[in-house]
N, C-alpha and C positions, 0 to 999 in steps of 0.2 A: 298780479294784484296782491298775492299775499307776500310777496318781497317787499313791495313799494309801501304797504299798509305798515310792516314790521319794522321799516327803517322810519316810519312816520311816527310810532309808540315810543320808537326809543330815543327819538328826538326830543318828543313832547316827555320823558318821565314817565309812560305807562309802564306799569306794572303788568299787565297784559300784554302782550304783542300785537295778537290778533281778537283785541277785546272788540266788538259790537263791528265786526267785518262782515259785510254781505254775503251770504250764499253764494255762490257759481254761477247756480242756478235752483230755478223754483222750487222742487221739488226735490235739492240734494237732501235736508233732514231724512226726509220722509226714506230716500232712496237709499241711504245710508243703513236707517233703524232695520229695513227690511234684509239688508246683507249682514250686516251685525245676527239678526235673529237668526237667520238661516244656519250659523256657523255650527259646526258640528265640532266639537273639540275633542280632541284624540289623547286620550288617556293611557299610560300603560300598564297594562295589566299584569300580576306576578305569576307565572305558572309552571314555577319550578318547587317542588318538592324541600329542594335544601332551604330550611326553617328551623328555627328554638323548636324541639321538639316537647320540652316544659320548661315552668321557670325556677328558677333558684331552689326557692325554698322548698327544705325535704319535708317530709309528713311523717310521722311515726301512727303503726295502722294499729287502735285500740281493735277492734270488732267489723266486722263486714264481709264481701259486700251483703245488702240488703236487698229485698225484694224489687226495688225500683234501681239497683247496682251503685249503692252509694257508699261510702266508707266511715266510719266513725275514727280520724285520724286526731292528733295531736302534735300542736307545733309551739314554738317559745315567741312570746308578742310581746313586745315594750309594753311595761305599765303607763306610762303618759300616749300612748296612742289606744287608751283601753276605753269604750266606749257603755254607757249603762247597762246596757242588752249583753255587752262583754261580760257581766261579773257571772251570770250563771253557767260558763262556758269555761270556768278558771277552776283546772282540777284539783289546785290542794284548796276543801274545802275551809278552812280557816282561813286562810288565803284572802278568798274572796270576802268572809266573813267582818273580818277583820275592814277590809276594804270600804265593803261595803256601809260600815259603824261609822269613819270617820269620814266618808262625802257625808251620810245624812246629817252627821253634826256641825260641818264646816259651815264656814259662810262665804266660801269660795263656790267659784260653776266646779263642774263637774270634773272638766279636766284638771282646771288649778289646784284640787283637792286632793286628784291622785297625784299627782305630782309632787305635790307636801307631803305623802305620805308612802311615796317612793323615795326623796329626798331622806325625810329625818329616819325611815326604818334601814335603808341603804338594800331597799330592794327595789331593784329596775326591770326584771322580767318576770313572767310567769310563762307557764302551759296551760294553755286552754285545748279545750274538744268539741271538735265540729264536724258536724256530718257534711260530705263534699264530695263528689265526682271526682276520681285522681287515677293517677298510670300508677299500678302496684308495681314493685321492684323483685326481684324473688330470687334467693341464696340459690347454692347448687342443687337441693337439695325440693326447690320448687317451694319453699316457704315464703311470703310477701314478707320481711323486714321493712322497706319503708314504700314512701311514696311519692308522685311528685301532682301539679297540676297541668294540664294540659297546656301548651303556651298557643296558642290560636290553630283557626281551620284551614286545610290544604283548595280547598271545596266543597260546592254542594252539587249532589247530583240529584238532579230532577228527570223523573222515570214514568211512563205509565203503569195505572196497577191493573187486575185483571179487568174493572168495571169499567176502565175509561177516563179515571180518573188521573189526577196526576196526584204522586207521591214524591217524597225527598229522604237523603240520608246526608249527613254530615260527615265529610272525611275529615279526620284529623292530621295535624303536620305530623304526630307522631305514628298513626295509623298509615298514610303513607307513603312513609318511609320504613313498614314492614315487607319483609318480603314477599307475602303473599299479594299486598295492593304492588308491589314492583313488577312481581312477575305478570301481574293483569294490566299494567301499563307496559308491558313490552311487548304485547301482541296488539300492533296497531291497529288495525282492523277493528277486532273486536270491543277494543277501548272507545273506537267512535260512536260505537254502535250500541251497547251494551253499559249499565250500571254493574256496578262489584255487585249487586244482588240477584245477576242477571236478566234485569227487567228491559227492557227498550229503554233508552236512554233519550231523552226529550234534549236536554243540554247540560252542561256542565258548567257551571257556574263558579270562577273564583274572586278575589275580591279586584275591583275596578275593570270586569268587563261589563261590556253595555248591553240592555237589552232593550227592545223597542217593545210597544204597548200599544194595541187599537190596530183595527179591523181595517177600516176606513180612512180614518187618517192615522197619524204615528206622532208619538212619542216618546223622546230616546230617554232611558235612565241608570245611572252608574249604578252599580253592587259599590256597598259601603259597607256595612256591616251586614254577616249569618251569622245563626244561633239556631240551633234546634227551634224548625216548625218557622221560624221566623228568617225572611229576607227586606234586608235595609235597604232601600234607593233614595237617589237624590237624583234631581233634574241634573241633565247632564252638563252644564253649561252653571251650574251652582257652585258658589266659589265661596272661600273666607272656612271662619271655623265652623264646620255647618255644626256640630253639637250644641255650641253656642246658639247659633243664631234661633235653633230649633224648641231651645228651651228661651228666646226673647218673644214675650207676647207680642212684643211691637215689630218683629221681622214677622213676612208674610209667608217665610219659608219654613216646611212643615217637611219632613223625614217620611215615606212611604213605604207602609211595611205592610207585605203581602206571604202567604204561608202558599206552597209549593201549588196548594189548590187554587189559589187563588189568583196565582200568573195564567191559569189555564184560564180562567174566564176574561183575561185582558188581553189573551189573544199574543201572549208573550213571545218571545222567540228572540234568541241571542245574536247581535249583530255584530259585524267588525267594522272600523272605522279605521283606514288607514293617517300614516304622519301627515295628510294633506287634506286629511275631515271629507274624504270620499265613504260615504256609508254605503256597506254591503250589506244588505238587507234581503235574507233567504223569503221572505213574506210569512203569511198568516199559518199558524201549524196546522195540520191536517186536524 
């Protein structure tokens, strides 16, 4: 039927082949929408260690770290990528001084002004100072010389803590790929079993594995983005730029961020899904 229909369109000029052709049968939509829904798609996950362990740019370390381990570093920023909140951060203070006189007298925006006023002084960069989380670097002699920033996470491990609760730590690409998280990944065993912190180990988390949610019935959803205390999901089966779509009032798609405690109460538990969307599904955790 749909041979005979498609030599009939293209007889007549359709633009469609199979524009306004019958169903099969009665109930193909409906039977169709339900195998469509069902489909599990099989993503692949990365969980191998070898990663950018930071990126490029170096840090030079004025002060730190601080009580919360943070650094007081300093690096060279293009003046036309300098933003308002930028000028108090710009260490030769005339510098900024200066900077700062000729946006408020311009009648240009903000960027166009420094711009004109990196242009006619024939200065294009500065040093600014910013307090930031960074990997110290340190001489022979054990001194930090520079720094870098972290270039993303290897993993999050989710643990029970002594109440019952569940707890999380963030491994870093560059953490491990120290030898101490190596040598605790070569004893197999214990690595399934056990967090680097030694806690009981709930699951392991890296990014695009899936985990399923609910008691009763289930729902499956990728790791997208971690971040300290925070895990990203998106429905498993959500496609396009979801950043995008997350920040469109008008898409219905909304990003699911739940903190290590709070997969515990959704009855979380990591599933594998093999190249054929057969879901292995351990059930509900203890």
């Amino acid at each position: 039927k749909a041979s005979l229909h498609s030599k009939y369109a293209r007889e007549e000029g359709f633009r469609r082949l199979l524009d306004n052709m019958p169903p099969p049968w009665g109930s193909f939509a409906d039977e169709v929408g339900t195998s469509i829904g069902s489909i599990a798609v099989s993503h692949k996950p990365d969980h191998g260690v070898e990663a950018a362990l930071f990126n490029d740019t170096a840090y030079g370390i004025v002060d730190g770290p601080d009580g919360t381990g943070k650094y007081t570093v300093v690096y060279r920023k293009k003046l036309d990528s300098l933003k308002p909140k930028d000028l108090e951060k710009i260490r030769d203070i005339g510098l900024a001084i200066a900077i700062g006189e000729h946006t408020e007298k311009s009648s240009l925006s903000f960027s166009d002004a420094v711009k004109e006023f990196s242009e006619s002084n024939n200065v294009f960069r500065c040093r600014v100072t910013e307090k930031m989380s960074v990997i110290p670097i340190s001489d022979g002699s054990g001194n930090a010389y520079k720094s870098y920033k972290g270039d993303g996470n290897y993993c999050y491990e989710i643990f029970e803590l002594s109440n019952g609760n569940w707890g999380g730590e963030i491994i870093s690409n560059f953490f491990a790929n120290q030898s101490a998280y190596r040598e605790f990944m070569s004893d197999k065993d214990t690595f399934r079993k056990k967090s680097f912190c030694g806690k009981r180990l709930i699951m392991r988390l890296c990014l695009s594995d899936v985990i399923a949610v609910g008691k009763d019935t289930r729902l499956l959803y990728r790791i997208v983005k971690q971040s300290k205390g925070q895990i990203t999901l998106a429905g498993l089966n959500e496609a396009g730029s979801l950043k995008s779509r997350d920040a469109d009032s008008e898409d219905a798609f909304r990003y699911l961020t739940k903190s290590p405690g709070g997969l515990k109460g959704l009855f979380a538990r990591r599933v594998f899904i093999d190249t054929i969307g057969r879901v292995k599904d351990p059930g509900s955790p203890r």
